[in-house]
FIDO-591689 format. One record per residue (C-alpha): residue number from 1; residue in three letters; x, y, z. Coordinates in nm, 2 decimals. Example, Ala and Ser with C-alpha at 12.3 -4.5 7.8 and 13.67 -1.06 7.14 Angstrom:
seq type c1 c2 c3
1 ALA 1.23 -0.45 0.78
2 SER 1.37 -0.11 0.71
END
This chain:
seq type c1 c2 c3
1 UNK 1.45 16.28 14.20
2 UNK 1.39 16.01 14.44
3 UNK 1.66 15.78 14.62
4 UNK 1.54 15.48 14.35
5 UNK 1.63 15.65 14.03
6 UNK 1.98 15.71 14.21
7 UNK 2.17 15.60 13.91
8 UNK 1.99 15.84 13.62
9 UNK 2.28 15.93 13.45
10 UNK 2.23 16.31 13.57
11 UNK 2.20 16.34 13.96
12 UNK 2.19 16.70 14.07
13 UNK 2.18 16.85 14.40
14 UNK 2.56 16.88 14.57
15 UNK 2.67 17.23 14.58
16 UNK 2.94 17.29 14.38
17 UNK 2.86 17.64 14.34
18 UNK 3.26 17.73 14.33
19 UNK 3.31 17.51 14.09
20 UNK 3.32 17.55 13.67
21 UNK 3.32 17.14 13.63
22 UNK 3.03 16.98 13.86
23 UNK 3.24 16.67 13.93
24 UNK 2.95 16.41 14.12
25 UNK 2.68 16.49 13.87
26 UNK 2.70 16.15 13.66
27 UNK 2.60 15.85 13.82
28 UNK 2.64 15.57 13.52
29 UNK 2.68 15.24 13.76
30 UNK 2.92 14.95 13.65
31 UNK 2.94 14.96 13.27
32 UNK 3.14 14.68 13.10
33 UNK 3.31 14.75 12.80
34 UNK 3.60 14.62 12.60
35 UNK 3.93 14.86 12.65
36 UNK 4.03 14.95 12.23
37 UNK 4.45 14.87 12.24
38 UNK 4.52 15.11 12.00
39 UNK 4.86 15.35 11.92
40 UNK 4.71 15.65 12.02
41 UNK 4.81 15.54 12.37
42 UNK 5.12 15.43 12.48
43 UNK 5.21 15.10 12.61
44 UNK 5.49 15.12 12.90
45 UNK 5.81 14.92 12.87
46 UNK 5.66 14.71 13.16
47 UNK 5.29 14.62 12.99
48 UNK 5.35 14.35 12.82
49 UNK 5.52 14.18 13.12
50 UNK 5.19 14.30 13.33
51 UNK 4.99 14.10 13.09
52 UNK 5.23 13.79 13.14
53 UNK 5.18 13.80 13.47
54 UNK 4.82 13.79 13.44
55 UNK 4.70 14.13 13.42
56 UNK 4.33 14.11 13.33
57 UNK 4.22 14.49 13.35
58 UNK 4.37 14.81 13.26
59 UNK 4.26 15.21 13.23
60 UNK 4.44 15.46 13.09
61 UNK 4.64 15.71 13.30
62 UNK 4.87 16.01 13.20
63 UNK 4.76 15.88 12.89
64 UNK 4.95 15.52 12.88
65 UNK 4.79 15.21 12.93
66 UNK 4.82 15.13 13.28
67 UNK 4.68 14.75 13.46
68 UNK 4.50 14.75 13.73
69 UNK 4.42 14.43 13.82
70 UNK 4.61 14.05 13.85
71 UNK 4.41 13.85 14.06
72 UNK 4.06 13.74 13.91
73 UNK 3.77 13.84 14.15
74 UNK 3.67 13.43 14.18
75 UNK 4.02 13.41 14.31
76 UNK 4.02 13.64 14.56
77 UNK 4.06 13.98 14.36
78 UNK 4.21 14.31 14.48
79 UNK 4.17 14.21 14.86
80 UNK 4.41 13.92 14.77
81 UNK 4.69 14.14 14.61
82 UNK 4.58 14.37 14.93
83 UNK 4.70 14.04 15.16
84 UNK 4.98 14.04 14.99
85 UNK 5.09 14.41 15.05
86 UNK 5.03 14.43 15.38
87 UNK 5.23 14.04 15.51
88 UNK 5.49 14.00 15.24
89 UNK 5.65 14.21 14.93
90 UNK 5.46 14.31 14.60
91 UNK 5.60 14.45 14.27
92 UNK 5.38 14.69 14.06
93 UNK 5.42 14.85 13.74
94 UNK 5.39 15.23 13.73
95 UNK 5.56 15.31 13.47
96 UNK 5.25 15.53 13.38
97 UNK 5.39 15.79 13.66
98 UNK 5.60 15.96 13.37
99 UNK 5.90 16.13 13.44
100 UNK 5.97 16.48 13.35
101 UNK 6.32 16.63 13.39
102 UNK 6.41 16.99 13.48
103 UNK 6.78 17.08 13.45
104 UNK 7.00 17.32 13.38
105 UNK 7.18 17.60 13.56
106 UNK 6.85 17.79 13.68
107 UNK 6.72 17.43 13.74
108 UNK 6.68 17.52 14.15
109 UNK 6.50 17.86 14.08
110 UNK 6.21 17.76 13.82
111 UNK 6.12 17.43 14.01
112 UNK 6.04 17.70 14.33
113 UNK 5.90 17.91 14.16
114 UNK 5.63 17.61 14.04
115 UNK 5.61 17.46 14.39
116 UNK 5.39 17.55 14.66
117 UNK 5.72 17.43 14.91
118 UNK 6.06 17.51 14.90
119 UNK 6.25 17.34 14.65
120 UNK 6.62 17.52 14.82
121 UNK 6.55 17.24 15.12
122 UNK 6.56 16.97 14.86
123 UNK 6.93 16.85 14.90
124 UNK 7.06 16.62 14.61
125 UNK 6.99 16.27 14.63
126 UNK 6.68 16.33 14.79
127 UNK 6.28 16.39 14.73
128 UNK 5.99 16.52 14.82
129 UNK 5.62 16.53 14.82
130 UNK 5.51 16.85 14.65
131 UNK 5.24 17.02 14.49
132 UNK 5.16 17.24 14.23
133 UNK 4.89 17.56 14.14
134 UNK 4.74 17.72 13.91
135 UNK 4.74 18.10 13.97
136 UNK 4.40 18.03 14.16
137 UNK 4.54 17.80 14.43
138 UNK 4.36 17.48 14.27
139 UNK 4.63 17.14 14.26
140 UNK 4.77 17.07 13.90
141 UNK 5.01 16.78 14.01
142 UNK 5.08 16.65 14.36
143 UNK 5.42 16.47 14.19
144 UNK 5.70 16.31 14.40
145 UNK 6.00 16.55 14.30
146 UNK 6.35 16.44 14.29
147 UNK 6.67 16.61 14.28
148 UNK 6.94 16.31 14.17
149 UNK 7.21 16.65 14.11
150 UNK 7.19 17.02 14.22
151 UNK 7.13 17.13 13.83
152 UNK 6.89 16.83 13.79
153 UNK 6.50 16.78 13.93
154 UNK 6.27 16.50 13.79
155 UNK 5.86 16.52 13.87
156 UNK 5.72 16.18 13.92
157 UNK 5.40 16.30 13.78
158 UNK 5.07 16.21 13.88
159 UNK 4.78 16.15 13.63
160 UNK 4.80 16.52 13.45
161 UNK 5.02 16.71 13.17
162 UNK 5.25 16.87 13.38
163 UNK 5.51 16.89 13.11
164 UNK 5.29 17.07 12.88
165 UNK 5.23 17.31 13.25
166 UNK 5.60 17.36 13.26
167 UNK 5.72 17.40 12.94
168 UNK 5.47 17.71 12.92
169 UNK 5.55 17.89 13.23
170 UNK 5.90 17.87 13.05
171 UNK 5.80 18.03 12.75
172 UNK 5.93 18.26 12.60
173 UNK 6.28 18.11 12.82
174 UNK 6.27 18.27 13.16
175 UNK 6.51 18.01 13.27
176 UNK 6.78 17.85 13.20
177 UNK 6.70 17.48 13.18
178 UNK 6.55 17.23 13.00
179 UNK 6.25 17.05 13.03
180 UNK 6.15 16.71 12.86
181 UNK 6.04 16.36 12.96
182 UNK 6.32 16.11 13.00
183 UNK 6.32 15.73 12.91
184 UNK 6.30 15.66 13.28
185 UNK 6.05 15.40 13.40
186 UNK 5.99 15.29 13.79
187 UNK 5.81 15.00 13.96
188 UNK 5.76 14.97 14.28
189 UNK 5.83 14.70 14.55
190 UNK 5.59 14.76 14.85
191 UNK 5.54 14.59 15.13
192 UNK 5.69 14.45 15.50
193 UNK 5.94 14.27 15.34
194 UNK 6.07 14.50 15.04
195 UNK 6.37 14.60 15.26
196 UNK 6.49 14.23 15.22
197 UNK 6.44 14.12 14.91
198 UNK 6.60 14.46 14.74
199 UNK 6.88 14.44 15.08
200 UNK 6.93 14.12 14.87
201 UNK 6.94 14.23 14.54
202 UNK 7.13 14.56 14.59
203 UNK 7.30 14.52 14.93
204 UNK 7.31 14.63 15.29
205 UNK 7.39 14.97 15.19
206 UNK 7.03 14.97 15.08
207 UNK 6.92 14.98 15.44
208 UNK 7.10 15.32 15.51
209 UNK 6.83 15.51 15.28
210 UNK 6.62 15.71 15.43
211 UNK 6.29 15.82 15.37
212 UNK 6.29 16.05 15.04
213 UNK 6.64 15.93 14.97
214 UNK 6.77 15.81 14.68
215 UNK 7.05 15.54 14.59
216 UNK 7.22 15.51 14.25
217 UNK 7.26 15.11 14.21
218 UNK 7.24 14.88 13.93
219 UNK 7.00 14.55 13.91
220 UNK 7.07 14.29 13.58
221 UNK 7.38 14.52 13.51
222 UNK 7.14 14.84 13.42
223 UNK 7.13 15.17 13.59
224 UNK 6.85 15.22 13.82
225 UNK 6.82 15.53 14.05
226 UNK 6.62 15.39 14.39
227 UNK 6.40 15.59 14.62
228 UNK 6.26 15.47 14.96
229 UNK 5.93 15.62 14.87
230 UNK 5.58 15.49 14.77
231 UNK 5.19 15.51 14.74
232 UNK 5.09 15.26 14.97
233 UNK 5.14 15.35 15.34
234 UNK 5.37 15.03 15.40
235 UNK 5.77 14.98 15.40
236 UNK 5.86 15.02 15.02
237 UNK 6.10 15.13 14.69
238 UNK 6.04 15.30 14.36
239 UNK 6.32 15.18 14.12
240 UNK 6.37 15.41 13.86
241 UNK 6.49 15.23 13.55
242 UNK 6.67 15.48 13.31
243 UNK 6.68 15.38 12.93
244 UNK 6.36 15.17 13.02
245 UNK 6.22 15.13 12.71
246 UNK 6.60 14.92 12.60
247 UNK 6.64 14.75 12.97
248 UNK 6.32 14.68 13.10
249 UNK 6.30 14.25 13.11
250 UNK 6.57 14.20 13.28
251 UNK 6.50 14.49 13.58
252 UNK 6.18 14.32 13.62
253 UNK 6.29 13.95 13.56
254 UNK 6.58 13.98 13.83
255 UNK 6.30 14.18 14.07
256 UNK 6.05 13.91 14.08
257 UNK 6.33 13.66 14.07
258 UNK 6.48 13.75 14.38
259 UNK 6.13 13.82 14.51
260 UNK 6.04 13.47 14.47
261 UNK 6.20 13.36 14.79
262 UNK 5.99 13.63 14.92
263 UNK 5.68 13.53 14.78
264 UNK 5.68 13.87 14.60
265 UNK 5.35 13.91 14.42
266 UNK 5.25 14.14 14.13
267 UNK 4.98 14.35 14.21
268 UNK 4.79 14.65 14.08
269 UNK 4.88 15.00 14.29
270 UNK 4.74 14.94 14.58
271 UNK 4.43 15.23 14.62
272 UNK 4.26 14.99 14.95
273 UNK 4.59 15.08 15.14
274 UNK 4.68 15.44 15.01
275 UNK 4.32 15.50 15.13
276 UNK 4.37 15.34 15.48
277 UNK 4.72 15.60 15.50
278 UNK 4.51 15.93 15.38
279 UNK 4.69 15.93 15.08
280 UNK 4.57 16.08 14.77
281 UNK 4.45 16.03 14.45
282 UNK 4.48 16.32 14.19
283 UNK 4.21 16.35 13.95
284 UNK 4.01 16.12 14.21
285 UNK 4.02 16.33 14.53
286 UNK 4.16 16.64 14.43
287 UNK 4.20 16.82 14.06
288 UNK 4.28 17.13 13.88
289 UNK 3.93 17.33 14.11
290 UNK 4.04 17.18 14.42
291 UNK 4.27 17.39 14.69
292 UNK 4.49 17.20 14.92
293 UNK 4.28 17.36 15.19
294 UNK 4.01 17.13 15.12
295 UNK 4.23 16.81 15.13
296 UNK 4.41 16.83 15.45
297 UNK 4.74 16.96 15.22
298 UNK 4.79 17.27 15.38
299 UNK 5.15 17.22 15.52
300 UNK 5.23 17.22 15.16
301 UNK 5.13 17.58 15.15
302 UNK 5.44 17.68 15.44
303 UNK 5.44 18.03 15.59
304 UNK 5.83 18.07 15.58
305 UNK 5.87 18.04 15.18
306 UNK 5.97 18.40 15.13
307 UNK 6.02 18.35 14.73
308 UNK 5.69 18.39 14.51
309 UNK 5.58 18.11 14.30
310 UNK 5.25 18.01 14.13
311 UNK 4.94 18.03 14.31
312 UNK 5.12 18.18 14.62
313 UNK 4.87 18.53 14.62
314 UNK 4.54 18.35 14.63
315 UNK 4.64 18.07 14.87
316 UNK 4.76 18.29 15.10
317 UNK 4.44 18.47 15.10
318 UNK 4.24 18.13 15.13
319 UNK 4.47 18.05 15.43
320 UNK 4.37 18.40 15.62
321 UNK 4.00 18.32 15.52
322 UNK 3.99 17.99 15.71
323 UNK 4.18 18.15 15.98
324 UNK 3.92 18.45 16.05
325 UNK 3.66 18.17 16.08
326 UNK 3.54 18.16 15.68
327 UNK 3.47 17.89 15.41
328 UNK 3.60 17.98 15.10
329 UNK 3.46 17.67 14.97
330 UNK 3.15 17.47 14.94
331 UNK 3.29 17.15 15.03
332 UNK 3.58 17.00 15.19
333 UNK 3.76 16.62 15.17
334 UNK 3.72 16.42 15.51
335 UNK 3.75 16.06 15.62
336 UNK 3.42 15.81 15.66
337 UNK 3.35 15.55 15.80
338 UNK 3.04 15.39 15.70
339 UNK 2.83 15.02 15.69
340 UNK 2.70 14.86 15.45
341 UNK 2.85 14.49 15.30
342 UNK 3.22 14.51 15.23
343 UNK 3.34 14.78 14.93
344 UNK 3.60 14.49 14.79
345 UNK 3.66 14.67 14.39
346 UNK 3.68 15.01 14.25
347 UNK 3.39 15.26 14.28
348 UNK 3.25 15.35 13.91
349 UNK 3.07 15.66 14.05
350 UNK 3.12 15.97 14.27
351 UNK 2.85 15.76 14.54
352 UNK 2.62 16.05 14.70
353 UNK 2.63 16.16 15.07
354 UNK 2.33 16.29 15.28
355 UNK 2.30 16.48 15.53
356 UNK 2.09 16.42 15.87
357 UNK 1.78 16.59 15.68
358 UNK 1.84 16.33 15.41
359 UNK 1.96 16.57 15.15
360 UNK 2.20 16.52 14.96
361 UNK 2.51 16.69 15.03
362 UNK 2.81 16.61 14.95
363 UNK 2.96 16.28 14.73
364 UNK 3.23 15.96 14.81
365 UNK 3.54 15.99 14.60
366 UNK 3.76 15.65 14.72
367 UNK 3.59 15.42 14.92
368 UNK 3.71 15.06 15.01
369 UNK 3.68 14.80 15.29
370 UNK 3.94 14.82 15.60
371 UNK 4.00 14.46 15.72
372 UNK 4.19 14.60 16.04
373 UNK 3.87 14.78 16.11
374 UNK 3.61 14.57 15.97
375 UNK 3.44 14.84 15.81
376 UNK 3.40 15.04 15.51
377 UNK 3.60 15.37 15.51
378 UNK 3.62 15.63 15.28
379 UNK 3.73 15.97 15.13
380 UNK 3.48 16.24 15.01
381 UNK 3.36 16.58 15.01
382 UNK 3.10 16.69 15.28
383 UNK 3.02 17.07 15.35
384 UNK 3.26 17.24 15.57
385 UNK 3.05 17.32 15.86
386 UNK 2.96 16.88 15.85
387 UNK 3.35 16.82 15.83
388 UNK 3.40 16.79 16.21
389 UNK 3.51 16.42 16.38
390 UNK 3.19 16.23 16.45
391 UNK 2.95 16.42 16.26
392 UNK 2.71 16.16 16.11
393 UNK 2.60 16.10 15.77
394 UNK 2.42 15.85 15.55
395 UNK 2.57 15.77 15.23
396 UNK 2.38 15.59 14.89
397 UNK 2.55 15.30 14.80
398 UNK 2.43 15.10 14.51
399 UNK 2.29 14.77 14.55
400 UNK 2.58 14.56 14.57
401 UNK 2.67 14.69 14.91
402 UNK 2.37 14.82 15.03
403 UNK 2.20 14.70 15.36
404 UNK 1.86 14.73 15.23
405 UNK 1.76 14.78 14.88
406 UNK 1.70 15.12 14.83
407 UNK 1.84 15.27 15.14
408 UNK 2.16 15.47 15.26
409 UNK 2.41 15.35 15.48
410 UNK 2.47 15.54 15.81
411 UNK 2.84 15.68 15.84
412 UNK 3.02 15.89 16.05
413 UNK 3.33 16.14 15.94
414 UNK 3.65 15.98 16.06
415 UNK 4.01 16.08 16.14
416 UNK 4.25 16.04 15.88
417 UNK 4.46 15.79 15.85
418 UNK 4.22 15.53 15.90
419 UNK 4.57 15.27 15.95
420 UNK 4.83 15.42 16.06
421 UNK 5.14 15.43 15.79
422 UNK 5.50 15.30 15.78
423 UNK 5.65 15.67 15.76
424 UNK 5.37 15.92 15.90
425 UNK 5.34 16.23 15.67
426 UNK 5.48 16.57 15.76
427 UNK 5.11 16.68 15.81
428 UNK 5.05 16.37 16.06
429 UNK 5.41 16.42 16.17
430 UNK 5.29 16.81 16.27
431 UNK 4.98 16.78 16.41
432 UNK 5.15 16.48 16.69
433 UNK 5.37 16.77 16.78
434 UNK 5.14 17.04 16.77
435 UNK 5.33 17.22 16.54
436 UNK 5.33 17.41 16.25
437 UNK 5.33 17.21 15.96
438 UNK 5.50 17.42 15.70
439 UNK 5.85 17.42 15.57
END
C-alpha cells in the first residue's frame, strides 16, 4: 500500500504482534455524521446546561453523552477555550467521569487488593491517582480514587465499566462492602485563577487543600465534596456534587456566576493541555492490552506493596524483563514532536509513524499543537528500541496539516511533559530526585 492510499480504511503494517485487538489498523479520515440523542444513553445532570452554554459537539463516553466542544471553529475553536485555560478560570462538565462507591467494613482491604498502589497510604479526605489490572498486567481504569471516610472509597472512573470489574471480583461476597454508583456528579474549574473564584465562593479555608485533598463544603446551599485535583496540568478543582441529578442548576449557576468576575469560561476537557502535562487518556493512549510499562506508569507498579492484588504476578515479571535488558512488548508510548501546519482539533485516526527506512512503525494516539513551543507535539507508540530522546521519525499526517501533499512530516521523540505542570506527578516528582518512584 503506497503512502497515497494512506486513508483505505484497512492500513496494515505496525506490529502489534502482542496484541489480540490491532488498534491503528483503521484509518477512516474525518467522517461527519449527525450524533442519534436517544435513551439508550444517558444524559448527565449538567448536559442540558452544556448545550445552553453553547455546546455544539458531543461523543459518548462511559456511555453518557458527554460535549466536547463550545467555541465554533470560525470563532476560534478548541485553541480558544485552550486560552482560556491556561490565562484565566474555565468550568467543564464531567459528569460523564461516573462515580462508583466502595464501602463497608472490608472497604480498605478489596480496593488494595484491585489497585496496583497501596490503598493503606490513602488517609481519609484524601486521593490518589491509581490504576487497575487485569490478571495480565494490562490497565482496566486509571480512576482518581477517593477516600471521603476510612469505610468509604469512590473511583472517579475513566471511560470503562469498572463497576461491572468490581462487582465481579466480589462475587460470590469476598468482602464485606458494597459497591454501586452514587448520584454524585463533578465539574471542574481549571485554570490560574480557580483558587480565587472558588476562595470566593467557598472561602479562604479553600486555599489550605492540598493536592489530592478533599474539602466538604456547600455551594447554592447543596453538598459538594471538593478535591484539588484535575486533568489539565494547570491550578484547578473537581466539585463533586452529591444528589446531582436533584441539585445540579444551581451548583453550576452559582459556579459560573461567581466565575463571571473571573471571566470563567465553559470549555470542553481540555486534551491540548493534558497532552502538554503527559497526562493520559484511557482508551486513547492506553487500554485493557496495554501495561503501564509501556506508558511511563511504572511507579504505579511500587516495589514495597507486600499485599497481593490483581495483576501483581505478571507485572512483576514484566518489571524484571525490562530490567535484565528485554522488551516484553512490541511497542511503547513516547513524546513527539513533529512539523507539519498546526494540529488545532481532535485526531479521527490512529495517524501512522515511520521509521528512518520509511516503514511504518509505530502510530500517533493524541497529537495537538503547543503554542509555548510553536510546534506540534504528540503521544504515540514507537518500537522500544526507537523510544530513546532524539531518535527521529517521520509521521503521515493527512492533508490538512501536511507540509507537502503526500508526504510525512519529520519528528523527533521528546521528553514528557512537553509543559511543565502546576503539581509535577509522582513519576516526574521521582525521576528530579533520582529516586525510586514507587510507594
Amino acid at each position: 500500500m503506497t503512502y497515497q492510499n494512506r486513508f483505505h480504511p484497512n492500513v496494515p503494517g505496525v506490529d502489534q504482534s502482542d496484541r489480540m485487538v490491532p488498534v491503528n489498523l483503521r484509518q477512516s479520515g474525518p467522517t461527519p455524521v449527525q450524533m442519534l440523542i436517544s435513551t439508550r444513553v444517558r444524559k448527565s445532570p449538567f448536559w442540558h446546561l452544556s448545550i445552553e452554554a453553547g455546546a455544539w459537539r458531543a461523543t459518548v463516553y462511559n456511555r453518557m453523552y458527554h460535549p466536547r466542544g463550545y467555541v465554533k471553529p470560525e470563532d476560534g475553536g478548541a485553541m480558544a477555550e485552550y486560552r482560556a485555560l491556561v490565562h484565566g478560570v474555565t468550568l467543564w462538565n464531567v459528569a460523564v467521569e461516573r462515580q462508583i462507591r466502595v464501602k463497608g467494613r472490608e472497604a480498605e482491604d478489596f480496593v488494595n487488593y484491585v489497585i496496583t498502589r497501596d490503598a493503606t497510604k490513602i488517609k481519609p479526605m484524601r486521593g490518589k491517582y491509581c490504576i487497575l489490572c487485569n490478571d495480565k498486567g494490562g490497565i482496566l481504569n486509571d480512576p482518581v480514587l477517593l477516600r471521603p471516610a476510612r469505610d468509604e472509597f469512590w473511583f472517579s472512573l475513566s471511560d470503562s465499566d469498572l463497576m461491572l470489574w468490581l462487582q465481579g471480583v466480589n462475587t460470590p461476597r469476598r468482602w464485606d462492602v458494597e459497591i454501586d454508583e452514587i448520584d454524585v456528579a463533578p465539574l471542574q474549574v481549571q485554570g490560574p485563577l480557580s483558587e480565587d473564584m472558588m476562595a470566593e465562593l467557598i472561602g479562604d479555608e479553600l486555599r489550605e487543600i492540598p493536592y489530592y485533598g478533599l474539602m466538604e463544603a456547600e455551594i447554592a446551599g447543596c453538598s459538594v465534596l471538593i478535591s484539588q485535583t484535575g486533568f489539565s496540568g494547570e491550578k484547578g478543582y473537581e466539585v463533586y456534587v452529591r444528589n446531582a441529578s436533584e441539585v445540579a442548576e444551581p451548583v453550576w449557576y452559582a459556579l459560573r456566576g461567581i466565575g463571571a468576575r473571573y471571566g470563567l469560561r465553559v470549555i470542553a476537557p481540555a486534551h491540548h493541555r493534558r497532552i502538554a502535562a503527559g497526562i493520559l487518556s484511557w482508551g486513547q493512549d492506553m487500554d485493557t492490552e496495554t501495561s503501564p510499562f509501556q506508558v511511563n506508569l511504572a511507579y504505579q507498579v511500587p516495589r514495597k506493596k507486600t499485599a497481593d492484588y490483581i495483576g501483581k504476578d505478571a507485572l512483576e515479571k514484566q518489571r524484571d524483563q525490562i530490567e535484565a535488558g528485554g522488551y516484553p512488548f512490541s511497542l511503547k508510548l513516547v513524546g513527539l514532536k513533529l512539523g507539519g501546519r498546526p494540529i488545532t482539533d481532535y485526531a479521527p485516526d490512529f495517524w501512522l509513524i515511520r521509521n528512518g527506512e520509511g516503514t511504518r512503525c509505530g502510530y500517533v494516539t493524541s497529537p495537538w499543537w503547543s503554542p509555548e513551543l510553536e510546534t506540534n507535539i504528540a503521544l504515540g507508540y514507537v518500537p522500544w528500541a526507537m523510544s530513546e530522546v532524539g531518535t527521529e521519525v517521520q509521521v503521515e499526517l493527512p492533508e490538512p496539516y501536511a507540509d507537502r501533499s503526500g508526504h510525512p512530516v519529520e519528528a523527533v521523540v521528546a521528553e514528557v511533559p512537553f509543559v511543565a505542570s502546576e503539581h509535577p506527578s509522582a513519576r516526574e516528582q521521582a525521576k528530579e530526585k533520582g529516586a525510586d518512584s514507587s510507594d
